[in-house]
N, C-alpha and C positions, 0 to 999 in steps of 0.2 A: 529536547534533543535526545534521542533513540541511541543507546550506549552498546544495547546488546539485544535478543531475545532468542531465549531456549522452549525450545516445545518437546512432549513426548505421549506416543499415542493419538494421534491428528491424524484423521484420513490417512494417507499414504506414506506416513511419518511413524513409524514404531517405534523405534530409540530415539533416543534424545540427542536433538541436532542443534547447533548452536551457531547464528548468526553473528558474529561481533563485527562492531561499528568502530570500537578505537584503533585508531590505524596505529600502523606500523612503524611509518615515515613521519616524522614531525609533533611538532606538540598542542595540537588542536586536540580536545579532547573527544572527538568523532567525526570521522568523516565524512564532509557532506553528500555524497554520494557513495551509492552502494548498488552494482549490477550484479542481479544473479541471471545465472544461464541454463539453460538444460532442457534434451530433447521432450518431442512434445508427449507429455503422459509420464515424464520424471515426477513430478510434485513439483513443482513450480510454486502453481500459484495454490497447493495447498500448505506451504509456506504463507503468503501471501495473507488465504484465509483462517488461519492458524493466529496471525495476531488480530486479525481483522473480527474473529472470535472473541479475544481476549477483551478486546476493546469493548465489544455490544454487551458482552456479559457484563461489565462493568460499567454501562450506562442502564441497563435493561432487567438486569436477574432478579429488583427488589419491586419495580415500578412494571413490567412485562411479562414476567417468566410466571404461570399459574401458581400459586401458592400450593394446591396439591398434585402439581406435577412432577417433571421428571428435569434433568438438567440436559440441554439441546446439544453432549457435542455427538462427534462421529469419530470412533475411535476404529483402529486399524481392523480391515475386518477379515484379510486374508489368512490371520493366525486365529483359529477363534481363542484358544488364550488371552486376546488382545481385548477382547469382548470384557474381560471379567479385571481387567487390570484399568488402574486408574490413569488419566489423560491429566498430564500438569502443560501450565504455562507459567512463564515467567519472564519477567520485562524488565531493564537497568534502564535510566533515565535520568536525566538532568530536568526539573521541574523548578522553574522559578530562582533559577540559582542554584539550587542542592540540586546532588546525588541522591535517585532513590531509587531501592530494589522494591518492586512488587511482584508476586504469584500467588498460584491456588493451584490445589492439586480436584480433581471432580470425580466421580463416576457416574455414573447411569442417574442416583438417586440424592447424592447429597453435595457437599461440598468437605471434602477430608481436611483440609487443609489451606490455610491463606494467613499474610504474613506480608506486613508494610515494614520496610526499615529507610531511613534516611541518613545523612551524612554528612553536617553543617560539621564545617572545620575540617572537614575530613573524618569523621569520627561517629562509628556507627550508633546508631539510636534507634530503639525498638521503638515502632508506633506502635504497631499490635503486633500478634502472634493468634492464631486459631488454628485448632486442633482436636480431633473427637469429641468436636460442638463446646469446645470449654475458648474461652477468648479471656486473653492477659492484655495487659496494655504496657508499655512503657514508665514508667515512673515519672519522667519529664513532661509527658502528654498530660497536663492538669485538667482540660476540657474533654480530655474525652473520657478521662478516669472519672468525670465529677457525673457524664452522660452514662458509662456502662451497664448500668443495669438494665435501663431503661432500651438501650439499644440492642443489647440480650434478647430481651423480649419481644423487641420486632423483627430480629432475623431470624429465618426459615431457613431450613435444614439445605433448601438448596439455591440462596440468595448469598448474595456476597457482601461480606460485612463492610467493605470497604463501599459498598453502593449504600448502604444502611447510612452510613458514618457522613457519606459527603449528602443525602439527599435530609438530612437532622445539623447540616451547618455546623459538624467539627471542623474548625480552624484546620488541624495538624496534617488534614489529611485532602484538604482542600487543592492542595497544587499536585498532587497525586493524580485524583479523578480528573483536573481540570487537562490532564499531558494526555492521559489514558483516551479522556472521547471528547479532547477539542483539538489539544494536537495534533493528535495521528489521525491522518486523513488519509480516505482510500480512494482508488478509482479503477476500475476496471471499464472493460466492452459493454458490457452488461447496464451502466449507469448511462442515463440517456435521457430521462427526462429534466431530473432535476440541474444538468447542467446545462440546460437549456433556458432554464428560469432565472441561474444563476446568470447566464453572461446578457439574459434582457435587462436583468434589473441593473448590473454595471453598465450596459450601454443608454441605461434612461439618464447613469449620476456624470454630470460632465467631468464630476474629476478620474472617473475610468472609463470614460467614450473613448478618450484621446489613447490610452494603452491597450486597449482591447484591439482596438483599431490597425496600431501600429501591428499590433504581435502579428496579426491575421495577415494584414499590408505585406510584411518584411519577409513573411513564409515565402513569397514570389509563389503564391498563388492565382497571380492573375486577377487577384482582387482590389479594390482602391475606395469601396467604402462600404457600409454595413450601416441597417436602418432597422428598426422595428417600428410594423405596421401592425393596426388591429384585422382579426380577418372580418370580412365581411359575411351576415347571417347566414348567411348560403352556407357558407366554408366552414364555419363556426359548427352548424348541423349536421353536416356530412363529415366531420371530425370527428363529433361525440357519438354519429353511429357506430365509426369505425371502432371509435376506443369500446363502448360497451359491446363489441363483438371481439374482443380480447388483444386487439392488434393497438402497441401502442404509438400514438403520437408524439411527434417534437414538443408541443404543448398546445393548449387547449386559449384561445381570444386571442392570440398574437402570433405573428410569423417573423422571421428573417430573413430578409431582404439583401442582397447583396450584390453591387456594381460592380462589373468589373472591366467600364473605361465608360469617359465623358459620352461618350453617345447609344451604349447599349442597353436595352430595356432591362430591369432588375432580376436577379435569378430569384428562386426561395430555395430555404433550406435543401426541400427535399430533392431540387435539382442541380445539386452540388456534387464534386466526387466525395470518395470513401475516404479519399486523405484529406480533403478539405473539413470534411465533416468531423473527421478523427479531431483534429488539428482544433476545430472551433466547440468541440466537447471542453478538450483540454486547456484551452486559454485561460477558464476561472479560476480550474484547480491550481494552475502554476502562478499566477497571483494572488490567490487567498495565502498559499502557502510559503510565497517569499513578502508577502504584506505581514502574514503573525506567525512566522517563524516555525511553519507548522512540520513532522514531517511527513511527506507525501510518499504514498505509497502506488506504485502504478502498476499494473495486470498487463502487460501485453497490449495496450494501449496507442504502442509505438508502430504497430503491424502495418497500417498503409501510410507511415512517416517516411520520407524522406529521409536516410542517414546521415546525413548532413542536416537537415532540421531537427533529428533527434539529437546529436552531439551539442547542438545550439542552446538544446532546453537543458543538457547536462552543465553547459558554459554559465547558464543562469544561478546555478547555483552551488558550482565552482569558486566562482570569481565571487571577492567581499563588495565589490562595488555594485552588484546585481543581488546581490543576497549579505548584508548587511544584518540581519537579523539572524542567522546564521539557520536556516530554514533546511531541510532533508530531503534528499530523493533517493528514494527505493526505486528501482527500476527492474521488473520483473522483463526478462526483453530476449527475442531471439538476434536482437542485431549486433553481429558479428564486427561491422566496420565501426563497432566502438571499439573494438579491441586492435586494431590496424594500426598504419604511421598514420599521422597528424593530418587529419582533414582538411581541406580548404576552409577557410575562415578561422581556422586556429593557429594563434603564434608557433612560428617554428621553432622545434624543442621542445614544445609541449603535447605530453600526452593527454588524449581525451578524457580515458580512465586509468586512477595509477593502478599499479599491482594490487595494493590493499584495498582495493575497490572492487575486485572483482570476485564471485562466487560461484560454484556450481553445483547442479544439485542432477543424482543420477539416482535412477531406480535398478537395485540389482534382484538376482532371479527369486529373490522371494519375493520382489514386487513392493521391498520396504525402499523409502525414497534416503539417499544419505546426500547431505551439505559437505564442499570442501571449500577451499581458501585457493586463489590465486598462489597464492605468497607461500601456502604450502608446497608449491613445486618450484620453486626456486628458481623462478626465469631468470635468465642473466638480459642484463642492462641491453637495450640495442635489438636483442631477438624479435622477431614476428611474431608478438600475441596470437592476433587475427589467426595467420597461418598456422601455427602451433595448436589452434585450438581447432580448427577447423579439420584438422586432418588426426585428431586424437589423442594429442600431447599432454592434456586435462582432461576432467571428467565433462561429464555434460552433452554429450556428442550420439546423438543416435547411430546405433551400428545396423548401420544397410551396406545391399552387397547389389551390385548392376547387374549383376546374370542369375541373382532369386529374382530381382525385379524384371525383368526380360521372361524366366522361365513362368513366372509367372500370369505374364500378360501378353500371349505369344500374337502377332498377327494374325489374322486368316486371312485366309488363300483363296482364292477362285477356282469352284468348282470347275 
């Protein structure tokens, strides 16, 4: 469970912006949902790819990154100051039970800085500490103090010791790595084949035919059953030409098939709408992630959703009885009628998103992007979110004017 995360130096990110998950209201120790907002070319989702960074460096930088290379990020480029200063992440987490802070601070060439601590009892505990290439360990950590030397010597100037430490089977640091790149799952527009592979192989296991099924059913999409077929050699050929001329496919031996009543011939994938399609990306990801408790990160994902089917996937993991494992959603998203009175299909009195669920993120004239809090403007109880945000009452809000957009795109006239 995602407690918090700060970045500084990220793309469109120059200071350090801080995301927090513990809510406000109540004593869960994070919110299951979290929407951020903000016009398009704020930094959004270079929030988004900010931890989605933090993560692959940390699956990637000892097994991926070249040994005489450079470290991959993209630091702010409109100051060039920002060029020569160093890019930190940093991630609070609940792993396995414990509390635990991790980050790294990077630049261009090495790793400055990284730093595990945990919090059984509540009570903090150094795993490691690294620092101008010198690494300390904890006193309590017996296996990793008894590996250090040895683990010294395999990490590289621009590898992460924590990638070192979990791929050599330290215990101590084992549920760290396991939250960093098996928990936190992402999904953007951009992802397209491999969730296509994902919801074949659920719809081959009969015990997720039956929920894939319903999800896709209950959208009232017009749909009433889903089939996977192999294609035939023909389709198969003329597939792999397309993909080796750079254009990619749904995937490559099989198709998706989909009815939508007792007597009409089956559609495929690719003669689906954009929301359908949105919609049948996103099935796997919202059950992998309320199956192992994952938490999910979404890109704007929600763009040809229904706002009413988006409030429905926020309800999924909202409510304990749909999310039981206590599972996250990130919701990177321009849709406003989260923020409105109470939806159809939501109990009355109840809001979609509460106050300490909501974020926004604005780019001002230097073009650096800054994060605020809902809850830092003090809505009073009963108010119009939706409208109050819509009309400029928060940040987040693109500032257009009707008579630049007019003056700019005048009619012509008939000669």
């Amino acid at each position: 469970m995602l407690l918090g995360f700060r970045v500084v130096n990220h793309r469109s990110i120059r200071d350090e912006q801080e995301l927090q998950l513990t809510p406000v209201y109540g004593d869960e120790p994070a919110v299951p949902v979290a929407a951020v907002y903000g016009a398009n070319a704020s930094g959004k989702s270079n929030l988004f790819g900010a931890l989605e960074f933090m993560s692959s460096a940390v699956r990637d930088s000892f097994g991926r990154w070249r040994p005489d290379g450079r470290v991959p990020r993209r630091p702010f480029k409109l100051d060039p100051k920002a060029a020569e200063q160093p890019s930190g992440f940093v991630a609070e987490f609940i792993a396995e039970g414990v509390r635990h802070t991790y980050g790294f601070v990077v630049d261009d060439r090495v790793v400055r800085e990284e730093w595990l601590y945990s919090y059984p009892e509540k009570r903090k505990r150094v795993v490691f500490e690294r620092e101008d290439g010198g690494i300390k360990v904890g006193t309590t950590v017996g296996d990793l103090r008894a590996k250090l030397e040895v683990l010294k010597a395999l990490v590289r100037p621009n590898a992460l010791f924590l990638s070192v430490a979990a791929q050599s089977n330290v215990a101590q640091v084992a549920p760290a790595h396991r939250f960093l790149t098996d928990k936190l799952a992402f999904q953007s527009r951009d992802v397209r084949r491999r969730d296509l592979a994902r919801i074949k192989q659920m719809l081959q296991d009969p015990a997720g035919r039956d929920r894939v099924v319903d999800l896709v059913r209950h959208a009232d999409l017009g749909i009433v059953g889903i089939e996977v077929k192999p294609l035939s050699p023909a389709e198969a050929r003329l597939r792999d030409l397309i993909e080796r001329e750079g254009h990619p496919v749904p995937a490559a031996g099989q198709e998706l098939w989909f009815t939508h009543s007792k007597w009409s011939q089956p559609l495929s994938f690719d003669e689906q709408s954009g929301g359908t399609r949105d919609w049948v990306h996103l099935v796997p990801a919202l059950l992998d992630a309320l199956d192992g408790g994952q938490t999910l990160v979404l890109d704007e994902v929600d763009t040809n959703l229904h706002p009413l089917l988006t409030a429905q996937v926020v309800r999924l993991f909202q409510k304990p009885e749909t999310n039981p494992r206590r599972a996250q959603l990130v919701l990177i998203t321009h849709d406003a009628a989260l923020l409105g009175s109470p939806l159809l299909g939501v109990e009355p009195g109840e809001e979609v998103l509460r106050r300490d669920q909501v974020w926004f993120v604005e780019k001002g004239i230097d073009g650096a992007s800054r994060l605020s809090a809902l809850a830092e403007f003090r809505p009073r109880k009963g108010e119009s979110m939706q409208k109050r945000y819509l009309f400029g009452s928060y940040d987040g809000v693109p500032d257009m004017n009707e008579w630049q957009f007019a003056d700019a795109a005048p009619s012509r006239r008939a000669s």
